[in-house]
PDB file with SEQRES, HELIX, SHEET and CRYST1 records, atoms N, CA, C and O in Angstrom:
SEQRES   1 A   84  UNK UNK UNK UNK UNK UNK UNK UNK UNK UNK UNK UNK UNK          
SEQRES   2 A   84  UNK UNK UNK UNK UNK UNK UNK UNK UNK UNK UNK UNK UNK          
SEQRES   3 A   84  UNK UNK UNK UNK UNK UNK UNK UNK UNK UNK UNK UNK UNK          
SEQRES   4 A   84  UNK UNK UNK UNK UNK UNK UNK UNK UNK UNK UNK UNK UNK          
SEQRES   5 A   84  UNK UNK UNK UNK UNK UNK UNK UNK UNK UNK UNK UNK UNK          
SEQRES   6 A   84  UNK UNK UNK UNK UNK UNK UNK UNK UNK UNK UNK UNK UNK          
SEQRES   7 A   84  UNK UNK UNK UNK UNK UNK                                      
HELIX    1 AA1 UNK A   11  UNK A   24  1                                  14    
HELIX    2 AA2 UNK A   37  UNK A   44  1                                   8    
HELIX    3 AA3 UNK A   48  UNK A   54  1                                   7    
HELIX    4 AA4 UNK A   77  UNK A   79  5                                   3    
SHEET    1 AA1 2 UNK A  64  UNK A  67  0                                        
SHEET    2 AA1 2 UNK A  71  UNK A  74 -1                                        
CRYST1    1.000    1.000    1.000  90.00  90.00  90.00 P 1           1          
ATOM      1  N   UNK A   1      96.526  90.338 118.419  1.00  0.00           N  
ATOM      2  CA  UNK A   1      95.879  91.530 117.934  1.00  0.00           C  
ATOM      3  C   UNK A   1      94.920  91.138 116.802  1.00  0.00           C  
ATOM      4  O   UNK A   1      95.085  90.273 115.943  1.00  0.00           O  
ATOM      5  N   UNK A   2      93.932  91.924 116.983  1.00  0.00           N  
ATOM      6  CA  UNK A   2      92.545  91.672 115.696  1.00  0.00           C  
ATOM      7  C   UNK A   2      92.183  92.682 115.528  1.00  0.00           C  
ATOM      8  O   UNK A   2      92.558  93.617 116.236  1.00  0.00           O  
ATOM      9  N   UNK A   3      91.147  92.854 114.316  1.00  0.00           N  
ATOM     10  CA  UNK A   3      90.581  93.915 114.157  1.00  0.00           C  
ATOM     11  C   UNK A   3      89.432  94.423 115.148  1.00  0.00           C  
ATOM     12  O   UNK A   3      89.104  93.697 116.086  1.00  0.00           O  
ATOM     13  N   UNK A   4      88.884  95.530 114.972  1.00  0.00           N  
ATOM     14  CA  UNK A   4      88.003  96.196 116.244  1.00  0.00           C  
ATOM     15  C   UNK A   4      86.985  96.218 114.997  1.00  0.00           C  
ATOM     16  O   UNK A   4      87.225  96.869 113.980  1.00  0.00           O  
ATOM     17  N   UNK A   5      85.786  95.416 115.181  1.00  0.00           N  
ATOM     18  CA  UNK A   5      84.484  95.441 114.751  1.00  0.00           C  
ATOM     19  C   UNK A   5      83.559  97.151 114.551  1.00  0.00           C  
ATOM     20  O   UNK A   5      83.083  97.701 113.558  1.00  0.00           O  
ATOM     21  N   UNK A   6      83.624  97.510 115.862  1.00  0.00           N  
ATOM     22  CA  UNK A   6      83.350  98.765 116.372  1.00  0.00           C  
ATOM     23  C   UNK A   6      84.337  99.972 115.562  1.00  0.00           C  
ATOM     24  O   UNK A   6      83.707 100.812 114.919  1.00  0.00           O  
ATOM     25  N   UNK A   7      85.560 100.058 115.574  1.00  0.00           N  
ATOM     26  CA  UNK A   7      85.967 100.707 114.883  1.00  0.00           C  
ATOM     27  C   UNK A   7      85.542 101.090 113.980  1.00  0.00           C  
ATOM     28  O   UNK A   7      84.938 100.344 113.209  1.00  0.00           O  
ATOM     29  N   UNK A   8      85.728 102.577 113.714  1.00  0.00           N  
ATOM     30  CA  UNK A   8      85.525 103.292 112.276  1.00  0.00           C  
ATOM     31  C   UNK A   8      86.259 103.012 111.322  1.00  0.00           C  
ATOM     32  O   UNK A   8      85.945 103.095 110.134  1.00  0.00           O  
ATOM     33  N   UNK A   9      87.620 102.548 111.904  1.00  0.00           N  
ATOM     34  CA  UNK A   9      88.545 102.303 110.534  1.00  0.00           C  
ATOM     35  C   UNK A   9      88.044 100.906 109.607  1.00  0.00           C  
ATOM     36  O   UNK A   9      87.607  99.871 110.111  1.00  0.00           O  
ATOM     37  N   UNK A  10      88.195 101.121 108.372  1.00  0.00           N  
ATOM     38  CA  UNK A  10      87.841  99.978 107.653  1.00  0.00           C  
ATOM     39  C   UNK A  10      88.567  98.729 107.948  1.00  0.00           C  
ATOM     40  O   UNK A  10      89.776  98.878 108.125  1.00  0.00           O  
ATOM     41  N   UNK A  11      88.171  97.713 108.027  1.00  0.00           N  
ATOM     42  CA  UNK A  11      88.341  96.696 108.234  1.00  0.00           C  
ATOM     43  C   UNK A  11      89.573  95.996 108.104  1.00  0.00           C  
ATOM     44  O   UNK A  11      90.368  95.444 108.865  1.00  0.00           O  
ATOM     45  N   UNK A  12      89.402  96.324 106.195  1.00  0.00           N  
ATOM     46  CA  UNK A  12      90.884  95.755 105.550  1.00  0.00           C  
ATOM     47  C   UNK A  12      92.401  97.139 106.235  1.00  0.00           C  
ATOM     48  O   UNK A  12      93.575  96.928 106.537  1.00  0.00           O  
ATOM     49  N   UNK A  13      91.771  98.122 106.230  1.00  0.00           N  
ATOM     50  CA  UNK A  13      93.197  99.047 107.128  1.00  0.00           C  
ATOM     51  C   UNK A  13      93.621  98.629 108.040  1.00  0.00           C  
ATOM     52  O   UNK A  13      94.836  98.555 108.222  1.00  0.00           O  
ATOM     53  N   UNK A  14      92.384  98.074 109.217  1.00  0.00           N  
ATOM     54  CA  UNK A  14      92.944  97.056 110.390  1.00  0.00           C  
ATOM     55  C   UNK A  14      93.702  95.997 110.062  1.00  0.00           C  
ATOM     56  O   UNK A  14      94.720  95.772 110.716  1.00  0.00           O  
ATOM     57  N   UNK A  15      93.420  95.376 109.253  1.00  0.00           N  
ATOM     58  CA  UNK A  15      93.764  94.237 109.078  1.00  0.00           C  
ATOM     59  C   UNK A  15      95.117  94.054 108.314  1.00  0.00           C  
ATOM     60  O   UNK A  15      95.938  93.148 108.460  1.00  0.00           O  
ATOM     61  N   UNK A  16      95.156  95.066 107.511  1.00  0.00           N  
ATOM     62  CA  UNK A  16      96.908  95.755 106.348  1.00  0.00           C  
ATOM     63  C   UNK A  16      97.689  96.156 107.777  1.00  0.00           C  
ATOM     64  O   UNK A  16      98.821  95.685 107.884  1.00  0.00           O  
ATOM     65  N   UNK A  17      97.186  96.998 108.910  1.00  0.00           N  
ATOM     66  CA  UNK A  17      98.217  97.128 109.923  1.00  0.00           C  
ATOM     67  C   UNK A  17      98.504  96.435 110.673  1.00  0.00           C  
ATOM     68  O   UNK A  17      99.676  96.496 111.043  1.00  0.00           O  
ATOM     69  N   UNK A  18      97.853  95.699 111.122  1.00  0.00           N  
ATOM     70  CA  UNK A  18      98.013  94.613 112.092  1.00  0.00           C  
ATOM     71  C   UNK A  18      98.806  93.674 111.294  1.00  0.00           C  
ATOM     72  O   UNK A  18      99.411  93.063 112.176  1.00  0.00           O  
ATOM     73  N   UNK A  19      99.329  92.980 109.723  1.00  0.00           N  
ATOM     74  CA  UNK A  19      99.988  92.438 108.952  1.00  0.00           C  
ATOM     75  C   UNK A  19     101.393  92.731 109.168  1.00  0.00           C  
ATOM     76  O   UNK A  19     102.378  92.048 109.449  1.00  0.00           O  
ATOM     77  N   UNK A  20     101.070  94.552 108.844  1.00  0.00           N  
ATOM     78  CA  UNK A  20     102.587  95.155 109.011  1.00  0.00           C  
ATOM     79  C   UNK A  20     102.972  95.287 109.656  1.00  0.00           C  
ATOM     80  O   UNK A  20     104.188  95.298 109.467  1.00  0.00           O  
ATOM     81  N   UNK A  21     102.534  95.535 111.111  1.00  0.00           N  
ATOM     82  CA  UNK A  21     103.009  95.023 112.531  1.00  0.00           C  
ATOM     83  C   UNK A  21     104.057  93.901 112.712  1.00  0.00           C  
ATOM     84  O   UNK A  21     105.251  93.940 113.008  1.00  0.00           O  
ATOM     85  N   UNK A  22     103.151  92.820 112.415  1.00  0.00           N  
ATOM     86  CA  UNK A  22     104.001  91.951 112.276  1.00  0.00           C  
ATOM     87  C   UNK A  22     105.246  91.400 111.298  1.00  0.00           C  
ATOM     88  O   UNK A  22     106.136  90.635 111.670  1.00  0.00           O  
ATOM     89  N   UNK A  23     105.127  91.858 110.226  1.00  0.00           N  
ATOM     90  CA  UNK A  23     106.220  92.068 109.787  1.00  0.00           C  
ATOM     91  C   UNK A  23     107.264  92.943 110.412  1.00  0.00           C  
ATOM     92  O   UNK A  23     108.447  92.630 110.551  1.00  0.00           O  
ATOM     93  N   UNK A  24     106.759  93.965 110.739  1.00  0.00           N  
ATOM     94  CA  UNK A  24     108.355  95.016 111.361  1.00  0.00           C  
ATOM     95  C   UNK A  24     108.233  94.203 112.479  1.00  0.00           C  
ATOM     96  O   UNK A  24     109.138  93.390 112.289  1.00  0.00           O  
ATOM     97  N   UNK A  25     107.727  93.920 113.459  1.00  0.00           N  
ATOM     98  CA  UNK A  25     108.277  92.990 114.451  1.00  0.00           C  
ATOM     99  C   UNK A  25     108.997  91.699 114.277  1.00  0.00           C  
ATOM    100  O   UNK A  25     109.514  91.141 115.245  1.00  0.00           O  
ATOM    101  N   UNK A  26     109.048  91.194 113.041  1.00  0.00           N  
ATOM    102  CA  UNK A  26     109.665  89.910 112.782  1.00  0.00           C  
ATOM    103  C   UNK A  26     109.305  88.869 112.822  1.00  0.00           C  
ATOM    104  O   UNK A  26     109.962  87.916 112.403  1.00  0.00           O  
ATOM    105  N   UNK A  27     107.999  88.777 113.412  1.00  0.00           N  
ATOM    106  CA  UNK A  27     106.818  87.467 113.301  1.00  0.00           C  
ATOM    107  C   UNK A  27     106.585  86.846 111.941  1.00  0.00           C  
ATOM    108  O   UNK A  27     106.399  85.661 111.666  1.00  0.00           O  
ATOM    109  N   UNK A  28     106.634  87.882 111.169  1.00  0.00           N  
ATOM    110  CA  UNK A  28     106.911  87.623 109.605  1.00  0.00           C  
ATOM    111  C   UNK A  28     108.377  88.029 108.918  1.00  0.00           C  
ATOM    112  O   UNK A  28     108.880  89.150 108.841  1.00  0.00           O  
ATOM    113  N   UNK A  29     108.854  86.866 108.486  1.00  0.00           N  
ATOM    114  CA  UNK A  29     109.816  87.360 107.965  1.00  0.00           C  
ATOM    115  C   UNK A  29     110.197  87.343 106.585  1.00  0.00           C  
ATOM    116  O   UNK A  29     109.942  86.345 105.909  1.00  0.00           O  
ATOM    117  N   UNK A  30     110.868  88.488 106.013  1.00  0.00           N  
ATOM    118  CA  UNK A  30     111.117  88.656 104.365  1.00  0.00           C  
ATOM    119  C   UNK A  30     111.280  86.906 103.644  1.00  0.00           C  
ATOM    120  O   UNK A  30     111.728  85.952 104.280  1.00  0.00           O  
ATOM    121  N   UNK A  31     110.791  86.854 102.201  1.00  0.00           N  
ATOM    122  CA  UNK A  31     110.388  85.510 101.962  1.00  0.00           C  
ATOM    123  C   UNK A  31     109.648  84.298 102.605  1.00  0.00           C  
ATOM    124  O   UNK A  31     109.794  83.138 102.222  1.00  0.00           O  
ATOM    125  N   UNK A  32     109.007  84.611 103.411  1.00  0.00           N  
ATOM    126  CA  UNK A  32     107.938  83.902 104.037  1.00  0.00           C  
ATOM    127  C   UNK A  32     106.401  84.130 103.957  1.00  0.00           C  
ATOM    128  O   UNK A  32     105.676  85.101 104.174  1.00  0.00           O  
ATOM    129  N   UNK A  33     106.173  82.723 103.520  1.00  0.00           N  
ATOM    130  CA  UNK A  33     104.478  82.941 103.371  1.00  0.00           C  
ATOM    131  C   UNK A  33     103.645  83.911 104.195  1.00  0.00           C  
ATOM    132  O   UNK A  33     104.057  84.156 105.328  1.00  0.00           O  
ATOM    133  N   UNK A  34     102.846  84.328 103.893  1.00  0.00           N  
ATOM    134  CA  UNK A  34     102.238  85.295 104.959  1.00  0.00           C  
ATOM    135  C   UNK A  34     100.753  83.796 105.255  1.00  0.00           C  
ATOM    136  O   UNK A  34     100.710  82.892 104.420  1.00  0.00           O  
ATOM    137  N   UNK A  35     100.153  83.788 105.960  1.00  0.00           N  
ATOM    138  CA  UNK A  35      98.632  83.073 106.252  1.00  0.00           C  
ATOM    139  C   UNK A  35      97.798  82.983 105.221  1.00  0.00           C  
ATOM    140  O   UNK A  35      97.597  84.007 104.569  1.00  0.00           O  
ATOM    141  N   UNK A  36      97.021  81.541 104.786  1.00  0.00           N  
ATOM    142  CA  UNK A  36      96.034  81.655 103.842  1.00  0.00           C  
ATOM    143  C   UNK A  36      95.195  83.035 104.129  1.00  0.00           C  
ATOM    144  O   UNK A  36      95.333  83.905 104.988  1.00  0.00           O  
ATOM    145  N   UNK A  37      94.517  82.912 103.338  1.00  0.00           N  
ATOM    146  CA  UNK A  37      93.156  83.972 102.862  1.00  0.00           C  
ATOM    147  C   UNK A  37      91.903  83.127 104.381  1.00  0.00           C  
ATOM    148  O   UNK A  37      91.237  83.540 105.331  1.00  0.00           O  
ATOM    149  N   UNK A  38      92.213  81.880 103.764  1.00  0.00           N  
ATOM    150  CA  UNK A  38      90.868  81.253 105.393  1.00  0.00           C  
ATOM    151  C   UNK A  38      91.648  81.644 106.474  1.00  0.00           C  
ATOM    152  O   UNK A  38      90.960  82.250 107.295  1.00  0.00           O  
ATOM    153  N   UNK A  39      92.794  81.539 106.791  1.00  0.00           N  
ATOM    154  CA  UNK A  39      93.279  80.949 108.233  1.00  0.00           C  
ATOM    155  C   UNK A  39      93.389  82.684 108.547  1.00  0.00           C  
ATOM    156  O   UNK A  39      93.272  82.993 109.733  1.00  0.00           O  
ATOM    157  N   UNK A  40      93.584  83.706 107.643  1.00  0.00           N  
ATOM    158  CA  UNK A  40      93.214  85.101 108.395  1.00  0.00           C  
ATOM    159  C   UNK A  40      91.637  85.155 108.470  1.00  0.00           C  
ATOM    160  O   UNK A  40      91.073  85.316 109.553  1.00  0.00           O  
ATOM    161  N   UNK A  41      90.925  85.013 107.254  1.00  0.00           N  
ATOM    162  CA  UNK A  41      89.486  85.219 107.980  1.00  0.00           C  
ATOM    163  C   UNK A  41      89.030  84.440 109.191  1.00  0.00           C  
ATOM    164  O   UNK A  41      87.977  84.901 109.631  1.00  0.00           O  
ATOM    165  N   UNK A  42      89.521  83.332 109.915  1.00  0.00           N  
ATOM    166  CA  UNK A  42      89.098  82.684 111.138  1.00  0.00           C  
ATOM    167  C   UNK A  42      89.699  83.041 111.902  1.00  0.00           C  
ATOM    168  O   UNK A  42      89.180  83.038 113.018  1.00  0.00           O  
ATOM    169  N   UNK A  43      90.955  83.494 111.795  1.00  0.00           N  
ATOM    170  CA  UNK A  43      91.614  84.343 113.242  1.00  0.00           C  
ATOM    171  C   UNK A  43      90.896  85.710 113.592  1.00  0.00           C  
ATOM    172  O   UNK A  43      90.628  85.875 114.782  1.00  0.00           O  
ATOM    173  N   UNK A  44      90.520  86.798 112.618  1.00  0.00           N  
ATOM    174  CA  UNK A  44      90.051  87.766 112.581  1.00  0.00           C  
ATOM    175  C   UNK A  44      88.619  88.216 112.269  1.00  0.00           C  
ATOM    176  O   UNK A  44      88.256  89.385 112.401  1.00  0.00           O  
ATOM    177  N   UNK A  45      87.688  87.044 111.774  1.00  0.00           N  
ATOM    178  CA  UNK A  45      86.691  86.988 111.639  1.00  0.00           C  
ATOM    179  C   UNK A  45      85.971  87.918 110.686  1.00  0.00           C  
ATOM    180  O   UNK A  45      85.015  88.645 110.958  1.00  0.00           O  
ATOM    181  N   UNK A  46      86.491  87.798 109.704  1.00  0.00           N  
ATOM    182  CA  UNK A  46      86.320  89.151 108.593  1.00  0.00           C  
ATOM    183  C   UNK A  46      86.182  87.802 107.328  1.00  0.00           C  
ATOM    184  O   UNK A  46      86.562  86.637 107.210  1.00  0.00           O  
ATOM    185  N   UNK A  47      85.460  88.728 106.603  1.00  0.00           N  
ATOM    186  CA  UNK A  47      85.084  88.390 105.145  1.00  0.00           C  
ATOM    187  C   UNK A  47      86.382  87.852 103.965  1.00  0.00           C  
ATOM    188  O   UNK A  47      87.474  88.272 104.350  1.00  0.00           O  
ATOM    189  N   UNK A  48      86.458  87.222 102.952  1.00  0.00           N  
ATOM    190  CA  UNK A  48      87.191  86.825 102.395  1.00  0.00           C  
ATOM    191  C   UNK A  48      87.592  88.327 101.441  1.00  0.00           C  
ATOM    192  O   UNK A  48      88.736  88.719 101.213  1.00  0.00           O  
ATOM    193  N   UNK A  49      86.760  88.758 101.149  1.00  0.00           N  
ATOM    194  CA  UNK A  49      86.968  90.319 100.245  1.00  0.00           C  
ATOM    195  C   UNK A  49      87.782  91.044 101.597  1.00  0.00           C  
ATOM    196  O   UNK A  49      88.874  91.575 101.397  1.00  0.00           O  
ATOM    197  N   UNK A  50      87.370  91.033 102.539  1.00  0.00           N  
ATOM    198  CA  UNK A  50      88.014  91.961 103.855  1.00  0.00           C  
ATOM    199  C   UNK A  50      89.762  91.640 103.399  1.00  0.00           C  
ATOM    200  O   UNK A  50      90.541  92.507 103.004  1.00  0.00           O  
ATOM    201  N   UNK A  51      90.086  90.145 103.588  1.00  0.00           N  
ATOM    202  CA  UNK A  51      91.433  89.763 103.803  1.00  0.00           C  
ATOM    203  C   UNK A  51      92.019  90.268 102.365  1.00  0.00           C  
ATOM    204  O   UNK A  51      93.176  90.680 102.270  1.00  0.00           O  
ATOM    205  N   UNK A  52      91.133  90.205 101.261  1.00  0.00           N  
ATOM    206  CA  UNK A  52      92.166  89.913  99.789  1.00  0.00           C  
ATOM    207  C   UNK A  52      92.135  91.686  99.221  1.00  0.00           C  
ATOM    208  O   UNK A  52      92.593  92.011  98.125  1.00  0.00           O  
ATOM    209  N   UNK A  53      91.497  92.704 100.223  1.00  0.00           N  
ATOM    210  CA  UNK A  53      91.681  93.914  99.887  1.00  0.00           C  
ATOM    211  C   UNK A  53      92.676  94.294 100.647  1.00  0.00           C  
ATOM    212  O   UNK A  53      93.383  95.197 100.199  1.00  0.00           O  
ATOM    213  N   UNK A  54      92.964  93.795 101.820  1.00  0.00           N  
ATOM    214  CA  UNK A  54      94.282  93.778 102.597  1.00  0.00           C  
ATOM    215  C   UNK A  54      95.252  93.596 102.385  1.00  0.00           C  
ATOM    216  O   UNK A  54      96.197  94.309 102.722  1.00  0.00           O  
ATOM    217  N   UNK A  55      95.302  92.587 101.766  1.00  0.00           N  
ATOM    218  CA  UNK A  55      96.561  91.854 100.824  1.00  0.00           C  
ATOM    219  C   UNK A  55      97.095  92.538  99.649  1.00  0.00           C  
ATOM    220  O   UNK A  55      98.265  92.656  99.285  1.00  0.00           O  
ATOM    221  N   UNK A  56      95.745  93.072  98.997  1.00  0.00           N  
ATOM    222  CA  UNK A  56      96.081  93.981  98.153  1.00  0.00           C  
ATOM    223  C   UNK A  56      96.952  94.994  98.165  1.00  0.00           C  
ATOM    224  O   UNK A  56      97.796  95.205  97.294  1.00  0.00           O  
ATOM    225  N   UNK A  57      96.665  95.986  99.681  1.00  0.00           N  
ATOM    226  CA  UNK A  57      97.376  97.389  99.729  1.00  0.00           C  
ATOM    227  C   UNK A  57      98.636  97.187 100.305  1.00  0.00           C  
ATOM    228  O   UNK A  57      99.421  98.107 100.534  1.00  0.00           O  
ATOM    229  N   UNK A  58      98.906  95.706 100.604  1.00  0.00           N  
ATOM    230  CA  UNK A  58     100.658  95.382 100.922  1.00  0.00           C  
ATOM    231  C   UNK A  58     100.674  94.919 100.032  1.00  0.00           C  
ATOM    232  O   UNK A  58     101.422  94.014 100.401  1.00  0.00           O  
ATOM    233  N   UNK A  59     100.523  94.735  99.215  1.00  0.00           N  
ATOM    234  CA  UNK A  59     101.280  94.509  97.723  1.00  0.00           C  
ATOM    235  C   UNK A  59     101.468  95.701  97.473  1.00  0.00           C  
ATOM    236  O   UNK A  59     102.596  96.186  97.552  1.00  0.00           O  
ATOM    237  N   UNK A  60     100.443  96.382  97.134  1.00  0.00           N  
ATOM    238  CA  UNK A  60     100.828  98.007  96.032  1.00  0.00           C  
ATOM    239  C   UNK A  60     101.723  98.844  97.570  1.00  0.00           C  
ATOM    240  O   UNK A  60     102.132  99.949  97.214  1.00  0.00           O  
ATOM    241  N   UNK A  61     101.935  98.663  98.489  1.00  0.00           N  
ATOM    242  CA  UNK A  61     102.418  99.254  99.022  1.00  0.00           C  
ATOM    243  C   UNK A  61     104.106  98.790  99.202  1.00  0.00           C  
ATOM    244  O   UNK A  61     104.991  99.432  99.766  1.00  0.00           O  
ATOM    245  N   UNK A  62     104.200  97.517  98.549  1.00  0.00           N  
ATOM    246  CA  UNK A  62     105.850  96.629  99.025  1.00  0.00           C  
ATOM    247  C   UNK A  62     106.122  96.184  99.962  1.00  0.00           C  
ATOM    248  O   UNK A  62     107.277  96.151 100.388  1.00  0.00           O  
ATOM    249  N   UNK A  63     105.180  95.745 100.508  1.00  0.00           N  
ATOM    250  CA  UNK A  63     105.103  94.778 101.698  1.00  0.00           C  
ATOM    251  C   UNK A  63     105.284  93.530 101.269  1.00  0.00           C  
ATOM    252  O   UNK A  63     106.185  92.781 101.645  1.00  0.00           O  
ATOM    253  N   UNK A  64     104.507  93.302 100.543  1.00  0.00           N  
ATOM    254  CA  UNK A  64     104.392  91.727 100.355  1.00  0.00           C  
ATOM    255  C   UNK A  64     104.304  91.617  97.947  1.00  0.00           C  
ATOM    256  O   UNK A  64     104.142  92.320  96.951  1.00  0.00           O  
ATOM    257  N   UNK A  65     104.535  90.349  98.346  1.00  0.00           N  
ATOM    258  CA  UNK A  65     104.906  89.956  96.557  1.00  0.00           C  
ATOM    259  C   UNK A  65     103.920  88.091  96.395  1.00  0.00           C  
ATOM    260  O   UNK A  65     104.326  87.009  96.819  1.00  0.00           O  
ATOM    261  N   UNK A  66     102.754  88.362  95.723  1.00  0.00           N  
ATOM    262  CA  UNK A  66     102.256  87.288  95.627  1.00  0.00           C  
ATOM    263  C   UNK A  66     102.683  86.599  94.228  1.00  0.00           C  
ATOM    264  O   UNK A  66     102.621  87.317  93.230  1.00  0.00           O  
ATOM    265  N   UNK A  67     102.990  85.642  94.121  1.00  0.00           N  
ATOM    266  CA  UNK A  67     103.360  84.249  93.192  1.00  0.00           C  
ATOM    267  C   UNK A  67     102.129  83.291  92.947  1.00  0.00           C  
ATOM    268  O   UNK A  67     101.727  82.497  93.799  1.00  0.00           O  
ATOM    269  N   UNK A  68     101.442  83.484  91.399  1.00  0.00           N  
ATOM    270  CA  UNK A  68     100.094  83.157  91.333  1.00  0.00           C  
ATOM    271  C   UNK A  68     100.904  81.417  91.631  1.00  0.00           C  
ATOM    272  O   UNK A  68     101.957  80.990  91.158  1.00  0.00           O  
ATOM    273  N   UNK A  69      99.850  80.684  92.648  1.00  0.00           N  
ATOM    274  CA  UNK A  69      99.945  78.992  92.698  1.00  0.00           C  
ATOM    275  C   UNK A  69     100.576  79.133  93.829  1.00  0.00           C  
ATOM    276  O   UNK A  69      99.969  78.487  94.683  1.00  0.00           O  
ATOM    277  N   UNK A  70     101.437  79.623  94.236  1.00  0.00           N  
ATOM    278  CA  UNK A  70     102.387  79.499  95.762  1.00  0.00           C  
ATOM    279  C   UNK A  70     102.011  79.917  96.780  1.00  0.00           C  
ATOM    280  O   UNK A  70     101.956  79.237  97.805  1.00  0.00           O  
ATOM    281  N   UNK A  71     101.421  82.051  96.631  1.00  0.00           N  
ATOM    282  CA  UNK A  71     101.152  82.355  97.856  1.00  0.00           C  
ATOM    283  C   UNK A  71     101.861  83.584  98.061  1.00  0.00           C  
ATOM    284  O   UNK A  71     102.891  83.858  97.446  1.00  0.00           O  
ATOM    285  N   UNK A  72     101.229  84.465  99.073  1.00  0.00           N  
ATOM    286  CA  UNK A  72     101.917  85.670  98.952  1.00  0.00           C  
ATOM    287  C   UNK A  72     102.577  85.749 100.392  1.00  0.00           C  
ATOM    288  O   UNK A  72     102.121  85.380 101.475  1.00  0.00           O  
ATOM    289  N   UNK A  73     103.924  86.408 100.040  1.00  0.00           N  
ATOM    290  CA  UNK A  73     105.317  86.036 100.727  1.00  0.00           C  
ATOM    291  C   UNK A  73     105.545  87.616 101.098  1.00  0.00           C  
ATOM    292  O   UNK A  73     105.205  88.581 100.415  1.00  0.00           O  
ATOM    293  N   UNK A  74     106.159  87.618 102.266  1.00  0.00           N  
ATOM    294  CA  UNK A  74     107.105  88.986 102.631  1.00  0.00           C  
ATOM    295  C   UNK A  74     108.060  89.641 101.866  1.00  0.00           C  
ATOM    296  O   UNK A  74     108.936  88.904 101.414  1.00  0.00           O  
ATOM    297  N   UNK A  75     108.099  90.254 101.726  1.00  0.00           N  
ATOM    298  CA  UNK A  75     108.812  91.145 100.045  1.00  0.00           C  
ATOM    299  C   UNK A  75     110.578  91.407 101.085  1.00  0.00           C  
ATOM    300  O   UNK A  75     110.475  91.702 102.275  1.00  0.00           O  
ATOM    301  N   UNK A  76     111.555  91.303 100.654  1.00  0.00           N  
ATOM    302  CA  UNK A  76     112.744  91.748 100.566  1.00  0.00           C  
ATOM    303  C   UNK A  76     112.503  93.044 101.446  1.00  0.00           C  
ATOM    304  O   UNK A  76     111.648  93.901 101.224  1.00  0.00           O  
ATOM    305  N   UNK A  77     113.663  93.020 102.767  1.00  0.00           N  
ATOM    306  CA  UNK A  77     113.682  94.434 103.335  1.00  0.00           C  
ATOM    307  C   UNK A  77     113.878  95.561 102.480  1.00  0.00           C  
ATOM    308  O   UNK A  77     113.218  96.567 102.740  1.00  0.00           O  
ATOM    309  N   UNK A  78     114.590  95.581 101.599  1.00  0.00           N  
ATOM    310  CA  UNK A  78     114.725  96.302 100.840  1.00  0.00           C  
ATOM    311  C   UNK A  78     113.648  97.698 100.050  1.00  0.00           C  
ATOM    312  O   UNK A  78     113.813  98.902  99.856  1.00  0.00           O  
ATOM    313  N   UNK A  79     112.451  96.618  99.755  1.00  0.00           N  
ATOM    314  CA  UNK A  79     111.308  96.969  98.851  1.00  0.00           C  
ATOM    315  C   UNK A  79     110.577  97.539 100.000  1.00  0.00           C  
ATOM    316  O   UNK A  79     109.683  98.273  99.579  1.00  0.00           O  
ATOM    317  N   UNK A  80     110.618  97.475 101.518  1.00  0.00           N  
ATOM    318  CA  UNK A  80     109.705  98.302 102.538  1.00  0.00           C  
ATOM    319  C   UNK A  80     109.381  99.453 101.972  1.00  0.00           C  
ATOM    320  O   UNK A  80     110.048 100.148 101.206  1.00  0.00           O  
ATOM    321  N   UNK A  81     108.022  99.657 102.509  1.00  0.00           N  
ATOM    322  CA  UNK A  81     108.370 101.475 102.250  1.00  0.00           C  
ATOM    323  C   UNK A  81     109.029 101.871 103.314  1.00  0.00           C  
ATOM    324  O   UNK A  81     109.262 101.169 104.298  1.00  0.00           O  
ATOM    325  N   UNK A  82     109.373 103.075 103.143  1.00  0.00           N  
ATOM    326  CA  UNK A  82     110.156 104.123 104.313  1.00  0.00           C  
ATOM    327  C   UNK A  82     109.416 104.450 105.555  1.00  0.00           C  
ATOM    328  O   UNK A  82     108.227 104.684 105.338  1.00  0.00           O  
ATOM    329  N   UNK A  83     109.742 104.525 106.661  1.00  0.00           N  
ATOM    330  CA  UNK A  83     108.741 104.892 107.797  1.00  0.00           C  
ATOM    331  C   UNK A  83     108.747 106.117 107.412  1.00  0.00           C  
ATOM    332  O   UNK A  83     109.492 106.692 106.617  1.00  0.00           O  
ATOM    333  N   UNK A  84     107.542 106.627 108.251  1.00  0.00           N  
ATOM    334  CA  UNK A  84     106.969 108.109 108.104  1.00  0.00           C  
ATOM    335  C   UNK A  84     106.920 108.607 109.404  1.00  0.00           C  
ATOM    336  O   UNK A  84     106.513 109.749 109.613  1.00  0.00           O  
TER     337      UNK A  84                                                      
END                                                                             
């Protein structure tokens, strides 16, 4: 799965869902690195601002927990938000 160019939805929303996808599917799992910042912009072909505004709204959302020098990791089931 990638983002849709064509799409109206912004880029980084594609790209924050398609993340969290994979996390609730288990492709990602709690305490695990999530993908550099390059290795998502070359899978998905999006801008470096595209990926790190993405990254952003799973952080403020509790998805994910970045560690300045290490890398940002899958946050504790716990910290999910709630489905809606």
């Amino acid at each position: 799965m990638t983002v849709d160019q064509l799409d109206s939805t912004p880029l980084w929303e594609q790209l924050a869902e398609i993340l969290r996808q994979r996390i609730r599917a288990g492709d990602l799992e709690p305490r695990q690195v999530l993908p550099s910042e390059s290795q998502l912009q070359q899978e998905h072909g999006v801008a470096r601002g595209t990926v790190r505004r993405a990254m952003r709204a799973l952080g403020e959302q509790g998805w994910t927990v970045t560690i300045q020098g290490r890398g940002t990791f899958v946050a504790e089931r716990e910290n999910w938000p709630a489905e809606s």
